[in-house]
C-alpha positions as CSV (number, residue, x, y, z in Angstrom):
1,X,72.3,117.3,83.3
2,X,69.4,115.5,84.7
3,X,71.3,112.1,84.7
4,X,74.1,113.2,86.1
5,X,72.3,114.7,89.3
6,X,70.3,112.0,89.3
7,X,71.4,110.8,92.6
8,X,71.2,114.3,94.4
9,X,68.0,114.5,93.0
10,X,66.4,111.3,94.6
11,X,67.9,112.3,98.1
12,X,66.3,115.5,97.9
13,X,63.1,113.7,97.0
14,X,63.3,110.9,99.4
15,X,64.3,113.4,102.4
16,X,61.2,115.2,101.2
17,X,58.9,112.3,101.2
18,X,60.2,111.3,104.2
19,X,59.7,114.5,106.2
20,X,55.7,114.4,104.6
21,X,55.1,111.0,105.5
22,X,57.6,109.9,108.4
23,X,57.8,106.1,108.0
24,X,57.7,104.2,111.3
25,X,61.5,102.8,112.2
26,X,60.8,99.5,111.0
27,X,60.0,100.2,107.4
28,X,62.7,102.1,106.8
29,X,65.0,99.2,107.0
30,X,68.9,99.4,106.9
31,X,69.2,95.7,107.4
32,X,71.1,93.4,105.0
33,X,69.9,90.1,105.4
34,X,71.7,86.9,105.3
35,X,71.3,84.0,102.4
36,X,73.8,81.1,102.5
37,X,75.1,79.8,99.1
38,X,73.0,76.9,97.6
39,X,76.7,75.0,96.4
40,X,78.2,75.1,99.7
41,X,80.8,72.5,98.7
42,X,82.1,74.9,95.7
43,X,82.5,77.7,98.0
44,X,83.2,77.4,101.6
45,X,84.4,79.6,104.6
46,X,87.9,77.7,106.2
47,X,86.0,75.2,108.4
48,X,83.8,73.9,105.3
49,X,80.7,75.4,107.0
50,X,78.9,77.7,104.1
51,X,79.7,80.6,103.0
52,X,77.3,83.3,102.1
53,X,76.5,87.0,102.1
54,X,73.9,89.8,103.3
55,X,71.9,91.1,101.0
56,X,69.5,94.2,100.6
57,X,67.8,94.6,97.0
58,X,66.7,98.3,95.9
59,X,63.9,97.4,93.0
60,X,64.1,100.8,91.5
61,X,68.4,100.7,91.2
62,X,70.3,99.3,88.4
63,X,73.4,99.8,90.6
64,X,74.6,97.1,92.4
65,X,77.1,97.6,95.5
66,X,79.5,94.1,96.3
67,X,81.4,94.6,100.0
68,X,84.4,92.3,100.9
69,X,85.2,92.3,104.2
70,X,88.8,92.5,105.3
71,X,90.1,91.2,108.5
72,X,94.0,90.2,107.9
73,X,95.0,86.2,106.7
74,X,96.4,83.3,108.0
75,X,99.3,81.5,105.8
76,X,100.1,78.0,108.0
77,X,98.7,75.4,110.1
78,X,99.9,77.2,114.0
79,X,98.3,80.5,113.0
80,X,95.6,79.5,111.3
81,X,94.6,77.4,114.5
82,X,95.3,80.3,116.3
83,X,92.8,82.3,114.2
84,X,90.2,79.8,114.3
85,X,90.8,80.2,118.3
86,X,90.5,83.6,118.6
87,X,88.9,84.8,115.5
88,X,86.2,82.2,114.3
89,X,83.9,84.2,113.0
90,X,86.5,85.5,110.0
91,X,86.9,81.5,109.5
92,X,83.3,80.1,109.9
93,X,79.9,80.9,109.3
94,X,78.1,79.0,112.2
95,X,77.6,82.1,114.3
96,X,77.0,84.6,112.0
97,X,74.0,87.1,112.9
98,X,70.8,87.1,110.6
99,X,71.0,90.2,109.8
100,X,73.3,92.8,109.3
101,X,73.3,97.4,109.2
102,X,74.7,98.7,106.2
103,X,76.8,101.9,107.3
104,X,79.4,104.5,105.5
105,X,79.0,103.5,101.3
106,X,77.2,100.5,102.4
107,X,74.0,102.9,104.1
108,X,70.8,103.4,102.5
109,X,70.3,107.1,104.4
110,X,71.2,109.9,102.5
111,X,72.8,112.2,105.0
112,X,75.3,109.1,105.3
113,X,76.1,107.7,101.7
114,X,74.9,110.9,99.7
115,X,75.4,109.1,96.1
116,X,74.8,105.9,96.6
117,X,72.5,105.1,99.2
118,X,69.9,103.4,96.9
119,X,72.2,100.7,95.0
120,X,71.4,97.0,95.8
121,X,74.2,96.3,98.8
122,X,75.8,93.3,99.4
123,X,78.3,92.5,102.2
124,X,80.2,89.4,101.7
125,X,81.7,88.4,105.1
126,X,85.5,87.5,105.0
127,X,85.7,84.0,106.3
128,X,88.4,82.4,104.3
129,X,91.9,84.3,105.4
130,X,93.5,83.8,102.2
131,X,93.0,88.0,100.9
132,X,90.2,86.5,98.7
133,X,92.3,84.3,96.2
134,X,92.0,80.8,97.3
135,X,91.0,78.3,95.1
136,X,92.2,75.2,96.9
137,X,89.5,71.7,97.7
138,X,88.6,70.0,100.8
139,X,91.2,67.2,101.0
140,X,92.2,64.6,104.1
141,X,95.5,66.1,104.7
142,X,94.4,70.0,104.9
143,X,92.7,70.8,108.4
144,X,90.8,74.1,106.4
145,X,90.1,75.0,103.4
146,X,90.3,78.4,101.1
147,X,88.2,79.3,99.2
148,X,88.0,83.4,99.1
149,X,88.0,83.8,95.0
150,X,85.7,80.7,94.4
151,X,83.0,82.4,97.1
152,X,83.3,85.5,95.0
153,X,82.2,83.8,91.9
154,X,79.8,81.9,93.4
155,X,78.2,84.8,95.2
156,X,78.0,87.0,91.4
157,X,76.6,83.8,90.1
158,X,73.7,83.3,92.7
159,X,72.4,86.8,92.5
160,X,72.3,87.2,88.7
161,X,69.3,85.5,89.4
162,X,68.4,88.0,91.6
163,X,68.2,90.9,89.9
164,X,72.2,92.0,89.4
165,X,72.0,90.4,85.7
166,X,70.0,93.6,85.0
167,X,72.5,95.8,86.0
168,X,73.8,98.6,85.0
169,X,77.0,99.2,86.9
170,X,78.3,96.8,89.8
171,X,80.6,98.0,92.1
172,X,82.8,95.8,93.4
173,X,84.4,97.6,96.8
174,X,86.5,96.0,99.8
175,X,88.4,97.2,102.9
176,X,92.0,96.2,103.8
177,X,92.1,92.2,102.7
178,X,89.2,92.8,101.1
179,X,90.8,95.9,99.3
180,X,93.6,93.7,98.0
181,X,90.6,91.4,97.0
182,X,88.9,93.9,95.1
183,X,92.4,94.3,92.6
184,X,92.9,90.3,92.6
185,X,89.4,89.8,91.3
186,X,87.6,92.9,90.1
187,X,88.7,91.2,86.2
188,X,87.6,87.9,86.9
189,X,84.5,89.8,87.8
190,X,83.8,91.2,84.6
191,X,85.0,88.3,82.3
192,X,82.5,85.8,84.6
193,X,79.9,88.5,84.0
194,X,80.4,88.4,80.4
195,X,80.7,84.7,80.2
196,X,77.2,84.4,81.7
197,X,76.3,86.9,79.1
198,X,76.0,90.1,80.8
199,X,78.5,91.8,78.7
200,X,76.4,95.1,79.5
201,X,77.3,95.5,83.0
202,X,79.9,98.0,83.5
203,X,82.5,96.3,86.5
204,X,84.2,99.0,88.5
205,X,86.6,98.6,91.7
206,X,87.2,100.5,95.1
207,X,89.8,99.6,96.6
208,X,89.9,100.5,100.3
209,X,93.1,100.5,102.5
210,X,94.4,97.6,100.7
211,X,97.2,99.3,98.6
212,X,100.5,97.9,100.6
213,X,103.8,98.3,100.2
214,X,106.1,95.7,99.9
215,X,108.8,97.8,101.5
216,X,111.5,97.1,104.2
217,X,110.4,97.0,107.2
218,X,111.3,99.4,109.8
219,X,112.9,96.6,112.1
220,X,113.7,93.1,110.5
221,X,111.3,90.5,112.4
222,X,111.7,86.3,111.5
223,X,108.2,85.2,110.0
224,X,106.5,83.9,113.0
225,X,103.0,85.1,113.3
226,X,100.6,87.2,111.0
227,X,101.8,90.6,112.8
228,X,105.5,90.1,112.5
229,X,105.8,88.7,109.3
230,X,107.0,90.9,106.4
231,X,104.3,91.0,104.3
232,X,106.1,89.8,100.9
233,X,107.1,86.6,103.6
234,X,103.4,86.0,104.2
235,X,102.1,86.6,100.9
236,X,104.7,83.7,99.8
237,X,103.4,81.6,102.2
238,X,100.3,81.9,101.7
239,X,100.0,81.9,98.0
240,X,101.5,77.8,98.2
241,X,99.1,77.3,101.2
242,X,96.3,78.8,100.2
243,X,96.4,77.4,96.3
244,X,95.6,81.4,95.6
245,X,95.2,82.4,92.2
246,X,96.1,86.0,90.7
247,X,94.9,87.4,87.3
248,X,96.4,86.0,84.5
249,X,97.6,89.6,82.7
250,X,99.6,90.3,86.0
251,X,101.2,86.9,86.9
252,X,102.8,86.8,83.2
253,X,104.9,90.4,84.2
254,X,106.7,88.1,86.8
255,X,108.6,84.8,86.8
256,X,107.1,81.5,88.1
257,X,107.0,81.4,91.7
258,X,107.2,85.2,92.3
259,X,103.4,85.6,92.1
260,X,103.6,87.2,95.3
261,X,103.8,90.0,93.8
262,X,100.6,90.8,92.5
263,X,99.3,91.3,96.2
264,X,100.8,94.6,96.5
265,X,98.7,97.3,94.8
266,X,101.4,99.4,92.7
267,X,102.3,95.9,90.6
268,X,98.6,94.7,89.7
269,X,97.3,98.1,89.2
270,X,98.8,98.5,85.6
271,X,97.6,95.1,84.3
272,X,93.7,95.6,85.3
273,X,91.1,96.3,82.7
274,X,88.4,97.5,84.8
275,X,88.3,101.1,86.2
276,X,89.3,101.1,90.1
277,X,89.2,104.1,92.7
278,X,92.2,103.8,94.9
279,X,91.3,105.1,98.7
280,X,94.6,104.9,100.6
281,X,95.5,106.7,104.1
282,X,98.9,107.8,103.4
283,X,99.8,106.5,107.1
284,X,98.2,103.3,107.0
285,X,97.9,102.0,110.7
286,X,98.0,98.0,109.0
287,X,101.6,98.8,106.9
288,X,102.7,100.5,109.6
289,X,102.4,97.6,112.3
290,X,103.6,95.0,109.1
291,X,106.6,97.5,109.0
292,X,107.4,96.8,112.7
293,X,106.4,100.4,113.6
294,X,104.3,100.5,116.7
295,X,102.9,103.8,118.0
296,X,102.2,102.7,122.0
297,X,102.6,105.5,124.3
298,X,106.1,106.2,124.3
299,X,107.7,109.1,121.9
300,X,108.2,107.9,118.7
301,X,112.5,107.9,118.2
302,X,113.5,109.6,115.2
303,X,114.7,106.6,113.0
304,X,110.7,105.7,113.9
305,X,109.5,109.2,112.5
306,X,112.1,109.7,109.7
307,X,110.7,106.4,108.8
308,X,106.7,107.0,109.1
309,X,107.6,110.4,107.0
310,X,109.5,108.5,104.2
311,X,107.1,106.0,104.0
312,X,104.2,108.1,103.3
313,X,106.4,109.7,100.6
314,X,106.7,106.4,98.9
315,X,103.5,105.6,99.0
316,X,102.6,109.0,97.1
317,X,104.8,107.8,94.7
318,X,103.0,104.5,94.0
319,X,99.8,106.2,93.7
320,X,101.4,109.0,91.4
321,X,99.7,107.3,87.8
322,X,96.6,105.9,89.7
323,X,93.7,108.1,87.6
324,X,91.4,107.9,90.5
325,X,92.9,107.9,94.1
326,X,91.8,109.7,97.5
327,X,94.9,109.8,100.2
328,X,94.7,111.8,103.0
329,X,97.5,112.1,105.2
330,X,96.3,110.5,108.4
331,X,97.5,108.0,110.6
332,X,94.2,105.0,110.1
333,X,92.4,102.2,108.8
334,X,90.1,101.2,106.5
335,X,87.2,104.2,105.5
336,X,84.5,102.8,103.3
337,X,82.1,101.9,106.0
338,X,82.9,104.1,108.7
339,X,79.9,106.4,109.8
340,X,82.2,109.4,109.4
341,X,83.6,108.7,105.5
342,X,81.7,111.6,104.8
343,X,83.6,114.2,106.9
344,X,87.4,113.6,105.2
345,X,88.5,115.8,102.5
346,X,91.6,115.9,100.3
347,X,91.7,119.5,99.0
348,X,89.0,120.4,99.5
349,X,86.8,117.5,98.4
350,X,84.9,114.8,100.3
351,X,85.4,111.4,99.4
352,X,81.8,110.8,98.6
353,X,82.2,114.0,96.5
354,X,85.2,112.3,94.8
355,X,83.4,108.8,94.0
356,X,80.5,110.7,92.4
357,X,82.7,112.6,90.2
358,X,84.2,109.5,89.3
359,X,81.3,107.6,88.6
360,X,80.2,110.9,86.3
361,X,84.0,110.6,84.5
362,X,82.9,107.2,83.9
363,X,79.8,107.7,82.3
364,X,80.8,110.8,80.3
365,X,83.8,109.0,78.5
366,X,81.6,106.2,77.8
367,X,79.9,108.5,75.5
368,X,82.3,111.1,74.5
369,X,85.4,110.4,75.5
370,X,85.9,113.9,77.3
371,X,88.0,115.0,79.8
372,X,87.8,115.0,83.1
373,X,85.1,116.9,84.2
374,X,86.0,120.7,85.3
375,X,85.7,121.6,89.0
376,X,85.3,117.3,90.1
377,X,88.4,116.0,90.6
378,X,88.9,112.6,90.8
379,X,93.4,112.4,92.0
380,X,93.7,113.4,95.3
381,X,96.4,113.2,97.4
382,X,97.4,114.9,100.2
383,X,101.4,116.5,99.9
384,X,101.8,118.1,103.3
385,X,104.2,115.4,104.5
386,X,103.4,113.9,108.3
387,X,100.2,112.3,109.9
388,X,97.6,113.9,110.3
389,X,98.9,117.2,108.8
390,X,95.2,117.2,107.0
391,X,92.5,118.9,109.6
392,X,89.9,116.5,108.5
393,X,92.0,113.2,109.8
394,X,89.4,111.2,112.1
395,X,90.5,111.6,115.7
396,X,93.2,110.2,117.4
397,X,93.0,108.8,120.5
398,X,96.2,107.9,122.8
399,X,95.9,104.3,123.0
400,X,96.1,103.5,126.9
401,X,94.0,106.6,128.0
402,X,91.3,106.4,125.4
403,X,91.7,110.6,125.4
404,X,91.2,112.2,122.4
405,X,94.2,113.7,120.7
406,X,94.8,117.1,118.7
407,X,97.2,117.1,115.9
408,X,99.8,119.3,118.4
409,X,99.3,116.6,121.2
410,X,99.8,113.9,118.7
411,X,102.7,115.4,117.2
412,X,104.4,116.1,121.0
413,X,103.4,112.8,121.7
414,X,105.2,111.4,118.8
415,X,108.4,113.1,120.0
416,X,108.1,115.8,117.5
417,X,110.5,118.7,118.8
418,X,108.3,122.0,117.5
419,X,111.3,124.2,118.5
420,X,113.6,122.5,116.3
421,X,111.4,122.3,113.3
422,X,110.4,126.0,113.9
423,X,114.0,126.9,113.7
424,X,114.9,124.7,110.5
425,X,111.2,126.0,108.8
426,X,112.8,130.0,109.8
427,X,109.3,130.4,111.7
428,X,108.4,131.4,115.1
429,X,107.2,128.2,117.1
430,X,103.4,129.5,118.0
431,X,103.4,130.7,114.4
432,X,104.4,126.5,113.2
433,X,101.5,125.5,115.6
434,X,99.1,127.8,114.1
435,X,100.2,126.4,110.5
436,X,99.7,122.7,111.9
437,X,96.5,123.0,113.7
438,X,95.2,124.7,110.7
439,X,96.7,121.5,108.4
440,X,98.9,123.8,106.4
């Protein structure tokens, strides 16, 4: 029983100490600090400068945190130069800060990252635009290169030495690209690990916000930037562009050529090895603008909301055999390292809540094989069927004003006619608002 409150425990202990013997702000650091890779020329953000990644070692922990960043892709030479215009930092290393603060699962305070604020955290910053898959060289003809899935092996190779081949569990976690990052390379994680000879080290995946749907878009758009481009379009792209690699076990479910696939989240899902928690907003704000749907100021027409509804449906459906998911119904982005991940719940349970009951699923059936644990749940998804329909949702805000939003607000603002739904539900229409302010 011990073990498995073992991280409760230690907060209690270090809020205790800390409350005793108040450290001065300095020594209780939150930083991450930044080390550039030693092989530069094996694993380089787009403009060959180095890549690298922000470490912050906890002596006492066996459990080791790995953060890819997310930030969208680039899949030709116009909007990659674009990009590098407007977005260098997510293609270069030169101006990188020093140091970094780790926040949401990447925090070392308690109050914020209850159950695993004393892992060894590393943030690897996103500077290659190809979702983390490339695998291409420097050559004359290629203005930048990509090099996401090489930096990822490199990165696991450089700090074996630096504690993480004494592992216990690594956890390799990622936001939107990085997400979709996490399920292309959470395998090639553990195999590398074993092939260095760390067979011992149990690899494990979160995938944030990077589940995406390969669906039709809610207005047709030609391919011409990242934004408009149907998302199978890009991937296509990119994959030839990028020279991106995909496992092995998912790329022999589809023809040659049709690798694309293995991008979107329901296709690669069945073919990994290693355990991954799925956290996916059922109204993802990144599908929804891939899908053409944009939500600026003016009521949303119903094709638009008939839409949004089905496509949180479908995503449901994807996410339906997934053994450990969280999806709220809430219209956002990415959740991981937000300063308020602790606050959503799905049923009842916080997110944190859910990770720790996964990690204690994990380590039961490791020894026993037993079921899930009784009273931490570990699949949860939200089924009341519009955004932000859960009363947890993190605030909206209308996005010329900058004014908050209440879910009735958001709803009229979404052209949602409570009268008519009121007469269709057979309910009075203060009695519907009561039901939707209360998330019912």
């Amino acid at each position: 029983p011990l073990e498995g409150n073992m991280d409760s425990f230690m907060a209690q202990i270090k809020s205790m100490a800390q409350s005793l013997y108040p450290a001065p702000p300095r020594t209780c650091t939150q930083e991450l600090r930044l080390h550039f890779l030693h092989n530069a020329s094996a694993a380089a953000c787009n403009d060959g400068s180095p890549a690298g990644y922000y470490l912050k070692e906890s002596k006492g922990s066996r459990r080791w945190l790995l953060f890819l960043e997310g930030g969208w892709y680039c899949f030709n030479r116009e909007n990659c130069n674009t990009r590098y215009e407007t977005m260098r930092r997510l293609m270069s290393s030169k101006d990188w800060p020093s140091t970094r603060t780790g926040t949401g699962i990447l925090s070392s305070q308690p109050e914020e990252n209850p159950h695993w604020w004393n892992a060894n955290m590393v943030f690897i910053p996103y500077c290659s635009s190809d979702v983390w898959s490339g695998a291409s060289a420097k050559t004359e003809k290629m203005d930048f290169v990509f090099m996401g899935a090489l930096i990822i092996q490199e990165v696991v190779k450089e700090l074996v030495g630096k504690g993480l081949g004494n592992a216990k569990v690594l956890l390799l976690a990622g936001s939107s690209a990085g997400g979709t990052g996490v399920l292309l390379n959470v395998d090639q994680v553990a195999e590398q690990l074993e092939q260095l000879g760390y067979p011992g080290i149990q690899v494990r995946g979160l995938a944030d916000s990077g589940w995406f749907l390969d669906n039709k878009q809610y207005r047709r758009t030609d391919c011409i930037d990242t934004i408009t481009c149907a998302p199978t379009e890009a991937i296509r792209r990119g994959i030839r562009y990028w020279n991106g690699l995909v496992p092995e076990r998912c790329k022999m479910q589809f023809k040659e050529g049709e690798e694309w696939n293995c991008f979107f989240g329901y296709k690669i899902y069945p073919t990994l090895r290693s355990p991954v928690f799925v956290v996916q907003w059922l109204f993802d704000e990144a599908q929804l603008t891939v899908d053409n749907v944009h939500l600026t100021g003016q009521p949303v027409q119903e094709g638009q909301w008939l839409y949004i509804q089905n496509l949180g449906r479908e995503l449901r459906n994807t996410l339906k055999d997934v053994t450990a998911s969280f999806a709220p119904a809430c219209l956002s982005h990415e959740i991981i390292t937000r300063n308020h991940w602790t606050d959503i719940q799905v049923k009842g349970t916080s997110l944190p809540r859910a990770l720790h009951c996964w990690d204690r699923s994990l380590h039961d059936s490791n020894k026993n094989g037993k079921a899930p644990l009784k009273g931490c749940p570990i699949h949860l998804i939200d089924s009341c069927p519009w955004p932000h329909c859960n009363p947890s949702c993190p605030t909206i805000r209308d996005q010329y004003t900058g004014q908050e939003m209440n879910v009735i607000q958001f709803l009229m603002h979404m052209g949602f006619d409570v009268q008519k739904m009121a007469q269709q539900q057979g309910l009075e229409p203060s009695k519907l608002l009561g039901m939707l302010s209360s998330g019912s």
